[in-house]
Structures are given as C-alpha cells and as structure tokens.
C-alpha positions in Angstrom: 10.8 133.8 2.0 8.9 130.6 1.1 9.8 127.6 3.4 13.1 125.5 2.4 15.1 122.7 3.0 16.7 124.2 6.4 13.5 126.0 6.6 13.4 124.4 10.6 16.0 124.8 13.4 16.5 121.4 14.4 18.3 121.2 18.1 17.7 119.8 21.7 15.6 123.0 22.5 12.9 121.8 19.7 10.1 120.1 21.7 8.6 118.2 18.5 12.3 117.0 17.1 13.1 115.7 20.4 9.6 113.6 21.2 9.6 111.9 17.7 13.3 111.2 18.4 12.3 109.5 21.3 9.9 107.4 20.4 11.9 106.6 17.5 14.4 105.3 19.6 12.3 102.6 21.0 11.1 101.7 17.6 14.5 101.0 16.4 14.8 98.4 19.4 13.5 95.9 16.6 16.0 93.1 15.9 15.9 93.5 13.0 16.9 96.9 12.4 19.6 96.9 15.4 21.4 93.9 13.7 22.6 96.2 10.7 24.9 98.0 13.5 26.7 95.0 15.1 28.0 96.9 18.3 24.9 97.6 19.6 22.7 94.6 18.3 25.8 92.6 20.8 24.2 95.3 23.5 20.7 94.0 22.9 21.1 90.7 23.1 22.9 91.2 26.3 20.2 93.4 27.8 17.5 90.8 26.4 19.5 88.2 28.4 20.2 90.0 31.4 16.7 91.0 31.5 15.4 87.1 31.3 17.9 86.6 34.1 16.3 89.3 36.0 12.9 87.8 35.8 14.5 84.7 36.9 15.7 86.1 40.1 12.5 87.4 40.6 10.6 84.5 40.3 13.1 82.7 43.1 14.0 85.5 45.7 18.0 85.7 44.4 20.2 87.9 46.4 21.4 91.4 44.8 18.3 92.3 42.9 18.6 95.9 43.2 21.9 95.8 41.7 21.0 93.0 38.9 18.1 95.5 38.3 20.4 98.6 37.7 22.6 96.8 35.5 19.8 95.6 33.2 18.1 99.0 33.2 21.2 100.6 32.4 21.8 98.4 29.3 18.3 99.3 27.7 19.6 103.2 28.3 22.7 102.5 26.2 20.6 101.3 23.7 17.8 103.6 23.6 21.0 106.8 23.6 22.4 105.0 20.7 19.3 104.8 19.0 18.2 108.7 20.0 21.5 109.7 18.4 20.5 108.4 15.2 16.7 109.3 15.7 18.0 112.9 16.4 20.0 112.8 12.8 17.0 111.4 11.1 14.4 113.6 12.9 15.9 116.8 11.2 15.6 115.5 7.8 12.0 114.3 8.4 11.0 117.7 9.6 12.8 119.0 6.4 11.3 116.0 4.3 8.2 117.3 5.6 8.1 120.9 4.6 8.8 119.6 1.2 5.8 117.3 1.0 3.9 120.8 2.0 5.4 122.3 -0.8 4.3 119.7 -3.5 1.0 120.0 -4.6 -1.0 118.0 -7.1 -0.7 119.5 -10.3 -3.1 119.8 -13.3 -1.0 119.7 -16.5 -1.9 120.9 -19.8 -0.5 117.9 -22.1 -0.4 118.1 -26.0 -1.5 114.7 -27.5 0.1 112.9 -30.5 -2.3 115.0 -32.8 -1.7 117.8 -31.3 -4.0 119.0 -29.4 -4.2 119.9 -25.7 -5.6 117.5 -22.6 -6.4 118.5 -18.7 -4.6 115.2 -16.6 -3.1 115.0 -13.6 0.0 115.7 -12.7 1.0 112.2 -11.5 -0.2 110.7 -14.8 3.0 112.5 -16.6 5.7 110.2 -18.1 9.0 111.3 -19.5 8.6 112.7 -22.8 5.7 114.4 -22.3 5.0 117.3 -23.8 3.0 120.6 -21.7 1.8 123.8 -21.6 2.3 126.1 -18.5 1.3 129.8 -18.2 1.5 132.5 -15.7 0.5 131.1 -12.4 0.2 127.8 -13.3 2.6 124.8 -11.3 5.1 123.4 -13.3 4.0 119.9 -12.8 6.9 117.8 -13.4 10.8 118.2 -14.0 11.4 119.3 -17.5 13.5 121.0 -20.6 11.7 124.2 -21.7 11.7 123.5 -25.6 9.8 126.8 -26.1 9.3 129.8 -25.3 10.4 131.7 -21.7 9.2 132.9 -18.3 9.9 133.9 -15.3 9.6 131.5 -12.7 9.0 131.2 -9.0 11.5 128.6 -7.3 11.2 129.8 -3.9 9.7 126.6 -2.3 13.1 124.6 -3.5 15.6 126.9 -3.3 14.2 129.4 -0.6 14.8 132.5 -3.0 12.1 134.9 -2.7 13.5 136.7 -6.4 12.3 134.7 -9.5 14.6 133.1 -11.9 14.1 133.3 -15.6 13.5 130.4 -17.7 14.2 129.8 -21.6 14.7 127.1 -24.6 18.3 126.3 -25.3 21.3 127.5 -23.2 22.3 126.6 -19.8 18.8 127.4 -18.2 16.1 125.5 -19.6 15.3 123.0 -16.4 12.5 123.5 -14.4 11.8 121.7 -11.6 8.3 120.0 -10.6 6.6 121.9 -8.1 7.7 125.2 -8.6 5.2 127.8 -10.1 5.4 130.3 -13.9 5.3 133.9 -13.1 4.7 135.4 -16.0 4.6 134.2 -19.6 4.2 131.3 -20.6 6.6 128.0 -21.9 6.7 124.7 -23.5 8.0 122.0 -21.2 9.0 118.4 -22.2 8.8 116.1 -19.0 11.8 114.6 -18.3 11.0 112.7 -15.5 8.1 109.8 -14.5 5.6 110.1 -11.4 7.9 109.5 -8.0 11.2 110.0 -9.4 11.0 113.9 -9.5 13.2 116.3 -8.5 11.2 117.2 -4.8 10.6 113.2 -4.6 14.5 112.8 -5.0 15.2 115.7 -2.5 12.5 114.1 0.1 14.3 110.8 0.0 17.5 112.2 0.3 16.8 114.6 3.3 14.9 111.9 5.4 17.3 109.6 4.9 15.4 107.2 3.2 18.1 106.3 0.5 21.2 106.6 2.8 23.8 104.6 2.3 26.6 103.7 4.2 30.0 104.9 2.3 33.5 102.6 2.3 34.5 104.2 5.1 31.8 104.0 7.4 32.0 99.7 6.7 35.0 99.5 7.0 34.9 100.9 10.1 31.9 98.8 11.1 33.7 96.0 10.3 36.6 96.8 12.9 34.4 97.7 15.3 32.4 94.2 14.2 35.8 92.3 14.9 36.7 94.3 18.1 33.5 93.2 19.6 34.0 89.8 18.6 37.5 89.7 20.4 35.9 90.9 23.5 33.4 88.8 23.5 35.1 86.0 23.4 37.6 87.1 26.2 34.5 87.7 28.4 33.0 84.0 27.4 36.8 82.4 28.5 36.6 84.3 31.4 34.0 82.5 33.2 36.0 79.4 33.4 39.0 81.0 34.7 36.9 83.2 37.5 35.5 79.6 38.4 38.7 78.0 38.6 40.3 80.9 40.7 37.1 80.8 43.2 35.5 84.3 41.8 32.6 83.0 39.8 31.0 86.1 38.0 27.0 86.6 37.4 25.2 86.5 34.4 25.4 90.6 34.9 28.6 91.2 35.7 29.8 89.4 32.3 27.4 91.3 30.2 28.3 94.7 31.9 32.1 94.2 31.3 31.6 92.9 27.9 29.0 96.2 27.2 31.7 98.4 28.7 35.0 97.2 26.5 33.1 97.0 23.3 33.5 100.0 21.5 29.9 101.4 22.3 30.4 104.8 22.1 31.4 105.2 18.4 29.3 102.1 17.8 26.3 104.3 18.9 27.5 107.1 17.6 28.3 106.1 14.1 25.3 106.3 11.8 24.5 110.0 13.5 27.5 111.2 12.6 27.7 110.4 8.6 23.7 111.4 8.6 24.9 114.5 10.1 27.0 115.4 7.6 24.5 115.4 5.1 22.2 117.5 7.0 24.8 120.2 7.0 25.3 120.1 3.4 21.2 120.7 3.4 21.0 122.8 5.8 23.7 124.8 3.3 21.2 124.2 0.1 23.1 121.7 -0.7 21.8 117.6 -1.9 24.3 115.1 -2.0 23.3 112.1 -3.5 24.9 110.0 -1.9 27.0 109.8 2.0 29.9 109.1 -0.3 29.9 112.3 -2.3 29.9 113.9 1.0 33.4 111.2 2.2 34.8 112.2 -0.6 34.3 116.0 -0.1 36.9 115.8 2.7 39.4 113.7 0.6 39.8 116.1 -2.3 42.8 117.0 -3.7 42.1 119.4 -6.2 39.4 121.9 -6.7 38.6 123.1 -10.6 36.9 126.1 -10.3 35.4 128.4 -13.4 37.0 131.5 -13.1 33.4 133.8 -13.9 30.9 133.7 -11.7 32.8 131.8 -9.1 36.6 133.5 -8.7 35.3 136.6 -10.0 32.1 139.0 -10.0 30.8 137.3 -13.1 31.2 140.7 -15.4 33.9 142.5 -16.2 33.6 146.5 -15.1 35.5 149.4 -16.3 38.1 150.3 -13.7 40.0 153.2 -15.2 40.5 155.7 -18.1 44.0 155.8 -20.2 43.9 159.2 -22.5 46.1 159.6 -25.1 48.6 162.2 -25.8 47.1 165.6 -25.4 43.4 164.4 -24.7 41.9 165.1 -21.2 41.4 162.1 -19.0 37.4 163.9 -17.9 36.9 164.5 -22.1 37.8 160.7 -22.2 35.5 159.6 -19.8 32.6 162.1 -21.0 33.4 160.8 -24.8 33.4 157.0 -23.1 29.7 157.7 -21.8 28.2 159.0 -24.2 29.4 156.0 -26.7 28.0 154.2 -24.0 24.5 154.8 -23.6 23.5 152.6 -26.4 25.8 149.2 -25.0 23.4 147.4 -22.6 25.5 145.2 -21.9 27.2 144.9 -17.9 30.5 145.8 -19.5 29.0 149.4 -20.7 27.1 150.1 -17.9 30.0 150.1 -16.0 31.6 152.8 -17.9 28.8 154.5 -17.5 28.9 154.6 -13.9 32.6 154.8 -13.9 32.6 158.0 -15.8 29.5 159.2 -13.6 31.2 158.2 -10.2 35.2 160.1 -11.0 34.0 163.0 -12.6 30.3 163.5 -11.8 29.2 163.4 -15.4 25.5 162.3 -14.7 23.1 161.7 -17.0 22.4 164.2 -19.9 19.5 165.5 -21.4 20.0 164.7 -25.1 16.4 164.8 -26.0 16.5 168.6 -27.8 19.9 167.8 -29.7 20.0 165.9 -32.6 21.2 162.7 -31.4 21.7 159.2 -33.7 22.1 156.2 -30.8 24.5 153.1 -32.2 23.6 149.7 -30.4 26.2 147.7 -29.5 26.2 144.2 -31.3 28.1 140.9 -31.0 29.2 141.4 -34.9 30.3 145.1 -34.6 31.6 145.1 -31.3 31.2 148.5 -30.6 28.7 150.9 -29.8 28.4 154.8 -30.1 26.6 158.2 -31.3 25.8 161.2 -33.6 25.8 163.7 -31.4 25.4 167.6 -33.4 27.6 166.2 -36.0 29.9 164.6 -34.0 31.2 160.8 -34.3 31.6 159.3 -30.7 32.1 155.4 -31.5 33.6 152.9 -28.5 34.9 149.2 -28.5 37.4 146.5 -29.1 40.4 147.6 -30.0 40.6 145.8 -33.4 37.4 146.7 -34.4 38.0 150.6 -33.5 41.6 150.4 -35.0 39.6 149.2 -38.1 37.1 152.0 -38.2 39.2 154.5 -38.0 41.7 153.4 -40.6 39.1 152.9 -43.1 39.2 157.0 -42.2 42.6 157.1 -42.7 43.4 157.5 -38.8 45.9 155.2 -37.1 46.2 154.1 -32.8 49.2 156.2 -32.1 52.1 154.2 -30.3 51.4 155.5 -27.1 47.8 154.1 -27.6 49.5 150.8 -28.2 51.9 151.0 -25.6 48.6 151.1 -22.9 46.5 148.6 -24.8 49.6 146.2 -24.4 49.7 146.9 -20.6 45.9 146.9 -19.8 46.0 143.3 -21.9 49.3 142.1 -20.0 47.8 143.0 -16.1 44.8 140.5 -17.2 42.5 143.1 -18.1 40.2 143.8 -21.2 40.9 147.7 -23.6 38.5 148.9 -25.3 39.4 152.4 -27.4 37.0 155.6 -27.6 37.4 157.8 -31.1 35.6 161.0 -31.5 35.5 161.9 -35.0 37.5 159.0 -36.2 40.6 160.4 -33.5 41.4 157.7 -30.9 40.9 159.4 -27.4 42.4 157.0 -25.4 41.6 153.7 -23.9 38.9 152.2 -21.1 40.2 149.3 -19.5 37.6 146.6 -18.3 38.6 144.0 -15.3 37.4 141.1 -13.8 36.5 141.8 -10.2 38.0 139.5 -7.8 35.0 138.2 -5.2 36.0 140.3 -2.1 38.2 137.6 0.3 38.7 135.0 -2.4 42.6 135.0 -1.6 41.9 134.2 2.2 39.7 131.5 1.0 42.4 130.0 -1.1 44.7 130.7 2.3 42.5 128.2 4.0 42.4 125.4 1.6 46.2 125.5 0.9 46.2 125.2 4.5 44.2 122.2 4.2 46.0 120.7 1.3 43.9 121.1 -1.4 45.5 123.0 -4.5 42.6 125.1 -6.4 43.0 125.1 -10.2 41.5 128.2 -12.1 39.5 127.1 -15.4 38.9 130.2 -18.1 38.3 130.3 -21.5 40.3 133.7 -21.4 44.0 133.9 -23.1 46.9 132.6 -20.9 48.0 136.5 -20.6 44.1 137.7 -18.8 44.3 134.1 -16.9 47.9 134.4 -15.5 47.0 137.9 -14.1 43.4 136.8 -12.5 44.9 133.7 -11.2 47.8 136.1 -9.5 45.2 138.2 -8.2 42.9 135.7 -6.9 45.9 133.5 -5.6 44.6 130.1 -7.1 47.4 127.7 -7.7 47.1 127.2 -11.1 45.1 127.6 -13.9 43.8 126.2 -17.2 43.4 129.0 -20.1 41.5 128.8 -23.4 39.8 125.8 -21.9 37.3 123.6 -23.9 35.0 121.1 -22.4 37.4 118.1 -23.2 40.5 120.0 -22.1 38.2 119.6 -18.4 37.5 115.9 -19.1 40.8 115.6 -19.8 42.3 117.4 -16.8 40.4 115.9 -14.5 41.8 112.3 -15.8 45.3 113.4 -15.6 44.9 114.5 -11.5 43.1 111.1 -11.2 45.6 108.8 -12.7 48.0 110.5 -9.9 45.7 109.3 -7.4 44.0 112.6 -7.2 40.7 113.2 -6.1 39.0 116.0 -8.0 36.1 118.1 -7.2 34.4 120.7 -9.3 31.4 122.5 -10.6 29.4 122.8 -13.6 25.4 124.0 -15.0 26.0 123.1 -18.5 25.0 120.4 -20.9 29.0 120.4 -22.1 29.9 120.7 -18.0 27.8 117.2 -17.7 31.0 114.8 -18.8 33.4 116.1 -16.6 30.9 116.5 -13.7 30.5 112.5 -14.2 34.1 112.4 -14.2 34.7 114.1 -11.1 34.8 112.9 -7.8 32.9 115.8 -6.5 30.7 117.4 -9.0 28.5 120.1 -7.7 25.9 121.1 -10.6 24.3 123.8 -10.3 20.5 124.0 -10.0 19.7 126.8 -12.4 21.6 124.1 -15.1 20.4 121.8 -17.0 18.9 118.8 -16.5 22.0 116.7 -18.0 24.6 118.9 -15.1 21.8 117.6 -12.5 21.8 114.2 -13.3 26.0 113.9 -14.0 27.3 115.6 -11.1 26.6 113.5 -7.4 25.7 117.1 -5.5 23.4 119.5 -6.5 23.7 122.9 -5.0 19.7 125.0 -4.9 21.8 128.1 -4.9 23.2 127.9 -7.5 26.6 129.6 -6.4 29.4 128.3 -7.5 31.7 128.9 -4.4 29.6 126.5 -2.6 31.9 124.0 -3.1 34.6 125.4 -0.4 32.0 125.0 2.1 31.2 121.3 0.7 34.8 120.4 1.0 34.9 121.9 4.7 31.7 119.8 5.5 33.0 116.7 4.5 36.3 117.1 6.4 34.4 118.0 9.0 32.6 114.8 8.6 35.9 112.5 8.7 37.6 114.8 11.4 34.4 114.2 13.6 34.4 110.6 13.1 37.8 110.0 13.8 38.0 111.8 17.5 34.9 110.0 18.4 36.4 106.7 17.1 39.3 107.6 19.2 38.0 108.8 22.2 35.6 105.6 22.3 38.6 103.3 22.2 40.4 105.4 24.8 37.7 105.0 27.1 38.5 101.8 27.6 41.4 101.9 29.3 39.8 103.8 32.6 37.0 101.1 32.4 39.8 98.0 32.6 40.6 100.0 35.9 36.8 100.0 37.2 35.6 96.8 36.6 38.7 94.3 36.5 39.6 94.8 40.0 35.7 95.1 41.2 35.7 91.2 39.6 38.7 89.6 41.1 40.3 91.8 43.7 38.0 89.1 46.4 39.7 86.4 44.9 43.1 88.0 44.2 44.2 91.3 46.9 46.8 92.4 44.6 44.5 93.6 42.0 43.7 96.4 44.7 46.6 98.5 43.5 44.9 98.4 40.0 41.7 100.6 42.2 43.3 103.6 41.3 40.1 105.5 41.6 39.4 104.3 45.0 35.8 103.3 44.0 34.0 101.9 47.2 32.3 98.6 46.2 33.1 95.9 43.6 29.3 96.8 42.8 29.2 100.5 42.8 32.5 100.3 40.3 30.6 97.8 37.7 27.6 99.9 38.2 29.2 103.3 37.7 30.9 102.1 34.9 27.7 101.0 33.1 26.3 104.2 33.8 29.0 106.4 32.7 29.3 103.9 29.7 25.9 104.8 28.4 25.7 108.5 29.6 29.0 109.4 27.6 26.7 108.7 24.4 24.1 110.6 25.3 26.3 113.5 26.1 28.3 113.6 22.6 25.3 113.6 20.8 25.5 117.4 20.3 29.0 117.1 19.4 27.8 114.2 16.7 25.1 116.5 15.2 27.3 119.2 15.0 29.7 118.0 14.4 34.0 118.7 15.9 35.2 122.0 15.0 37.4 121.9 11.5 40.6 124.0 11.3 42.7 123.9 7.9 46.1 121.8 9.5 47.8 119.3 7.7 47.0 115.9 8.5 50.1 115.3 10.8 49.2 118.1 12.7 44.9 116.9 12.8 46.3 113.5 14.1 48.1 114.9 17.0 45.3 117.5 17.3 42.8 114.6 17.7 45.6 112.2 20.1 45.9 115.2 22.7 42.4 116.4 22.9 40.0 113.1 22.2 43.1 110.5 22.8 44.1 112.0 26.5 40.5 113.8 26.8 38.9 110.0 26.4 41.2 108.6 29.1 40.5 111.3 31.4 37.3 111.6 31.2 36.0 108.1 32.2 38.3 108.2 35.8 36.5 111.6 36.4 33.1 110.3 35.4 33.1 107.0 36.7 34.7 108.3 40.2 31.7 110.9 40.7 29.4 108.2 39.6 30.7 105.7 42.2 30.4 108.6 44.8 26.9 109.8 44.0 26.0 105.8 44.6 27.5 105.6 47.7 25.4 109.0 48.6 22.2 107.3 47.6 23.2 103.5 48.6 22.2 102.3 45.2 24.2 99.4 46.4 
C-alpha cells in the first residue's frame, strides 16, 4: 500500500514528532503568535516580567533568589507545555503534510491548443479549462472532469488503496485528482483547477494546519477564558494595596505566580490542541474536513440522511430464495433459474447463479456440445434466458415475463401472484422463471443489510441523533429495509429536490443535518447540509459542495465523523472543567502561604499541611504547569465518547473531571510540597 494521509504513527514514542514539537514550542514563544491565545500571552508577559525582576535581584544581591529563580523558570515551562501541546497537534499533520508533498510530483501534461493540436508544458503551467491528454502510466497532472474516454486509474497515493479505481466521461465518476497516475487506457481530462489550488495542495494545507480556523465555539470560549483572566488579574493588581495595608507586602513573583495559577491555564494551553486534534482523527480516518467547524458541527447533529445502497445495504440486491409454483420442483426451479441466468451479467444474476449453485449443488454445465441460443439481459427487455435443445428458459421482471408469456397465451397462476405480492410486501424484488412459456415459480432478490448496521443505529439513538433512510425504491421495498436495518425513518421514491427539500424542513426546526452524497445532483443538498460528506470517487461538483470529503469513499464514514466530533466537544468540555476545578485546591495553596504571616487564622485554610509559605507557592506553580503537560495525551486523543444523553454526559463529566480536577491538585500539589522539602528547594 502506497503511503497515505495517516500513513505515520504520530505519538510520544516517535523520536522525530517529539524533537520538532519541541523546538516548535520555543518558536511559538513569539509575541506575536502567543497574543492570539490570551491566557497564555497574560503567562508571558508575566514570565517576561518576572524574569527582568530576576535579573534585577541579581544585579543587587536580593534575598530569596533561589526561590525567585524557580518561580520564573517554572513560568517559561507552562509556556513552553502549552506551546508543545499545540506543536504536538501540528507536528502530526506536518509529518502527514509531508508525505503528501512526496507524493506530488511535477507533471508533464499533454495540452491540446485552441487549434487543436497537442503541446508538452508543465504541469504547473495548467489553468482551469484546460484541456489534456493522459495515457497509461502517465500522472494525471491536475484535478479534472474526464470528458472522454475511460481508464483505470491508480489513486493509491491519496486514498491509500492499493486496488485501482475506474475512470469514465459522464456519470458520477469522472473526477480525477492531480497527482494520481492512468493505469491503463487512456482519457480526455478538462482541468478544473489552477496551479496551488489542487486537490493534494488543498489536503496539504488542511492536514498541516495551515488554513485552520478557529470555529464559534472555540471563540467563544476564548473569549470567557479572555474575561476570566481579566477578572483575576485585576483582583491580583488590588491585592497589592491591601497586602500593604495589612503589613504582608507580596513580591513581584508571588503576584505573578498566584495570578498564573487562578487563570484558567490549563484549558487555556490546552485549547488549540484539542480542536486540531479532532481534525487529525478525521484524517487519520481518510477523512478532510474543510474546515474545524465541519468537524463542531459533526458532534451537534441531529439527523443523519443516509442513501439506503451502498451505505444501509450491500449495494446489490442478491437472490435469497426460490418460490415454485404449484406442482413444479423447487431444485427444477433453481436449475431453470441458472440456466436463464448465464447470459444476465449483471450482480442481481450472478447471484442466482450462485444461489442455485450453493442449495442444490448445480455447478456449472458444459453446454458447449448442445445446441444452445444465450439471451442477454438488457435494460429494455428486462429479462434474460436460453434455447436450450428446443427448450425456452426465459427469466425476469414480473411484468415483462407475465407479458411474454401471455402473448403465448399463458397466464401467472394465482398462487404465482399470491408470492409475488409477499416477496414485494417483505421489501424484496420477484423476478418469475418460464420454461416453455409455463411460469415455474418465482426468485426473489433482497437488499442485503451491512452486517451490524442495526447496532450502529443502537448507538446513535443512544446518542440522540435520529438516522433517516433515503431510497428511490417504492414506500412498500423502503418500509421493509428501513425495518430491517432499524433506521428511524425513511424517504421513498426520492428525487434530488425531495433531499434539498428535506433537509430545509429539519433545519427550519433547528435541526442540524448531516449527510452524504458523490453526485453532480447530490451537490445542492450537500451545500445545504450542515455536514456533507462527498465522496471522493464523485464528482468534482459533490467535492466542492459538501464541507468533508471522505478518500474512501464509503458512505458509512459518516457515523465515525459524527462520533469524532462529539468526541471533540466531549473532550473540550472535561478539560474546560477540570481546569476551572483546579482552582479551587490552588486558593488553598497559595492564599494562606500569602497572608497566614500577617493573619494566623488563615492557617485553618492549610488544609494540606504544606510546610512553607514558599514551598506552597512553589508547588503550586509547578503542579500548575505539569498538569498541562500531562493531559496532553488525553488532548491528542482525545476523552473516551460513550452514546449517553447529554444529561447523563454532564454529570458524567461533573463526577469524573469536576471532582477528579479538585482532587487532583491537593494530591499533586501535597507531593510536590513534600518532594521540596526532601530536596530544600526552599
């Protein structure tokens, strides 16, 4: 298999990831990218100051260096672990990015001029609405339409499939992506896109991060975060006067330590990992989003639309049984069904082929010293058949057969009817076999339910997402296949505005939709949508509509996307909530260590008995910057999702990150304070 997207493990244990992470972390010191988190750039600017405080001690011999030192050394940490988080998030989709850039090579193209004949130029010299040649084992150099002719084509290097995919004018499959490489035969391509805005350019941006922006959730969470640090600080900037006042004046580093350790650093730190994250897992799944929020919105859907071939079920209907009339042998049946068989190439009469081969052994016959007249099935006869030794052996829909055979002067006996009726009621398709114009009985074709589909739809009822079926088959075939599948509803007969139209209907009850599509006519409602997953063996139009795009091509992708993105919001949210719990043990460390000279009753607030007003503002610094370092792994990973409601998520995420982020700081900052004392840090 070629090298992909998630080609590369990215983790703690990869040597390369982890170096480039750190020094990206110091890069990102710059002021003027730590200002676009405002948490953190508040950090900075109080290690900056802390550290030109430092130097002033130095420079005149002030008492408690070692300490003064710690703090301000401690305060660059925080930093350089918030910035590692996001290096670490950024890292994978650079090594990713990376591979990609490997995978594009420069490209001669063989481009028809306005008279028609052909030119050699490269293939960065392409514009949209050029027109090229490409034949076997040539690159496709840019992302196109084929407007003539098909191949088969090698996409390996995008979507990581080693088998090729086939390529034609007109229909759902005519886009070809830039980069990849013609097989055999040889197409016709109109460009569709100019130099640096291709398909792989798009997918390097995306992956590395380079186009990420932040979704509404994320600011508007920034901006509470913004104003809680804003609150403290001001608190800590009154609280100089009052420590004067009350004869406990407070250094330069005790202020910027207690101000570092209420501001919500953790989450603050955390943040920007966390939604970069969540793409990464989409890519790591073949997935692009185009945007962090398509990926938001993911875990807010409502409703899923889902096309009932391909995705609910196998994608073909197969035979499943044989119904013989009165008096007829089920085996003659299936040996009649066969033969009238071998000439229908299509998935449907393979299957009875097999069917007939796999229940009564019937394997394949030698037919070549017998006089024997094959009938192809076609689209306008809909049916298929042979002349077998004088014999008539004809198979296929049941008004065409009933047709044939009364131009004979042969009728479908009731009891012929009667099973027709059921096999069409349970959601299935009859077809009728006739041998010599006398109607043997009937095969009856069904759409294979994908093995664990129901559980599937278990889980995202249990999430509270209702999935909504979407068929072109009559309400009859639909009713039974959404029963069998266990999808909540379902649209029948459906046209591409009865989708568009849906879609506007869940919406204007404050719906949000998600759904997938590959077709030029799929391209509307994919806009529409608030998740639209196209697929990447669609056209160019699905691509360009729809804000994901899944290499894969597989339609059932788009559970997993709606699991990631929850994931995404669930992780977010117990992070954002055990940050702000952590405060609360911190209040306990450092507000006694401050004023318990100046006031003895603040003692009884030392409920972790830590030994020095020092070692207390110390360990809490420490444990303040540590904690970040040691979610990262949860951050990249992101919290395990479980299909609960959202009453039971919230008391999920109170118990374990509410009462985990209280608890955890008294236990941290205590064995901090004791492992200082052990050493006499201070």
């Amino acid at each position: 298999m070629s090298p992909t997207v998630h080609s590369r493990t990215s983790s703690f244990t990869d040597g390369a990831l982890v170096g480039r992470a750190v020094w990206d972390s110091v890069l990102k010191l710059d002021p003027r990218l730590m200002w676009r988190n405002p948490v953190m750039f508040v950090v900075e600017v109080g290690a900056v100051a802390a550290s030109i405080d430092l130097t002033h001690g130095v420079m005149h011999h002030a008492a408690g260096f070692a300490f003064s030192l710690q703090i301000t050394i401690w305060l660059w940490f925080t930093l350089l672990f918030a910035n590692f988080a996001e290096a670490m998030a950024e890292g994978r989709g650079k090594a990713q990015a990376d591979t990609l850039r490997k995978s594009r090579a420069e490209t001669v193209a063989h481009r028809f001029t306005h008279d028609g004949e052909m030119e050699e130029v490269s293939g960065a010299k392409l514009r949209a609405g050029d027109i090229v040649f490409v034949v076997a084992g040539e690159m496709i150099p840019g992302d196109g339409e084929v407007i003539e002719g098909i191949a088969s084509v090698d996409e390996s290097a995008i979507t990581g499939e080693s088998a090729p995919v086939i390529r034609e004018s007109g229909g759902d499959r005519s886009a070809v992506t830039g980069g990849t490489r013609v097989l055999s035969d040889q197409i016709k391509v109109k460009i569709t896109s100019n130099p640096g805005e291709t398909f792989i350019d798009r997918m390097i941006k995306l992956v590395e991060g380079a186009e990420r922006q932040k979704t509404p959730n994320e600011i508007a969470l920034n901006i509470l975060l913004a104003g809680l640090t804003i609150l403290f600080l001001l608190a800590v900037v009154t609280l100089q006067p009052f420590a004067v006042y009350s004869g406990a004046p407070q250094s330069l580093f005790v202020l910027v330590a207690l101000l570092v350790c209420l501001i919500p650093t953790t989450i603050g730190g955390l943040l920007s990992a966390i939604g970069i994250a969540g793409m990464d897992r989409l890519v790591r799944r073949n997935v692009l989003a185009m945007s962090g929020r398509a990926v938001e919105a993911a875990g807010d859907v409502d409703i899923l639309l889902l096309d009932k071939t391909g995705t609910i079920t196998l994608g073909n209907r197969a035979a499943t049984i044989f119904v013989p009339s009165p008096g007829v042998d089920e085996k003659d049946l299936a040996s009649a069904a066969q033969l009238a068989s071998l000439a229908d190439e299509t998935p449907e009469g393979r299957s009875i082929v097999v069917l007939a081969k796999e229940k009564y052994g019937l394997r394949g016959r030698d037919l070549s010293t017998r006089e024997a007249l094959f009938v192809p099935f076609t689209a306008q006869t809909r049916m298929s058949g042979v002349n077998l030794d004088g014999v008539e052996i004809r198979k296929g829909a049941k008004d065409a057969i009933a047709k044939y055979v009364a131009e004979r002067g042969q009728r479908v006996s009731a009891e012929t009817e009667q099973a027709v009726a059921e096999i069409s009621n349970g959601g299935g398709t009859p077809l009728l076999v006739t041998e010599n114009w006398r109607v043997l009985g009937v095969i009856a074709l069904t759409d294979i339910v994908k093995g664990g589909m129901r559980e599937r739809f278990d889980h995202l009822r249990a999430m509270g997402i209702r999935t909504m079926m979407i068929t072109g088959d009559n309400p009859l075939t639909a009713a039974a296949i959404a029963r069998q599948a266990g999808v909540d509803d379902f649209l029948a007969e459906a046209k591409p505005e009865d989708k568009m139209a849906l879609i506007k209907r869940e919406q204007a009850k404050g719906k949000l939709v998600a759904m997938t599509g590959d077709g030029t006519n799929d391209a509307p409602a994919l806009a529409q949508a608030d998740v639209g997953v196209a697929m990447n063996t669609g056209t160019q139009a699905a691509k360009e509509a729809g804000n994901m795009v899944d290499l894969d091509s597989n339609p059932t992708k788009l559970i997993e996307i709606v699991e990631i993105g929850k994931q995404l919001l669930i992780t977010r949210g117990a992070l954002t909530t055990f940050s702000v719990a952590n405060d609360v043990a911190k209040y306990f460390a450092i507000i006694p260590a401050m004023f318990a000279g100046a006031f003895p009753q603040l003692n009884v607030l030392n409920v972790m008995h830590l030994a020095t007003p020092q070692s207390a503002i110390l360990s809490a610094v420490i444990f303040n910057a540590l904690i970040i370092i040691a979610l990262i792994p949860l951050a990249l990973r992101g919290v395990r999702y479980r299909p609960l409601g959202a009453a039971a998520l919230l008391r999920r995420n109170v118990l374990i990150y509410g009462l985990g982020g209280v608890v955890a700081p008294f236990v941290g900052i205590k064995l901090i304070d004791v492992i200082i004392r052990y050493m006499h840090m201070v």
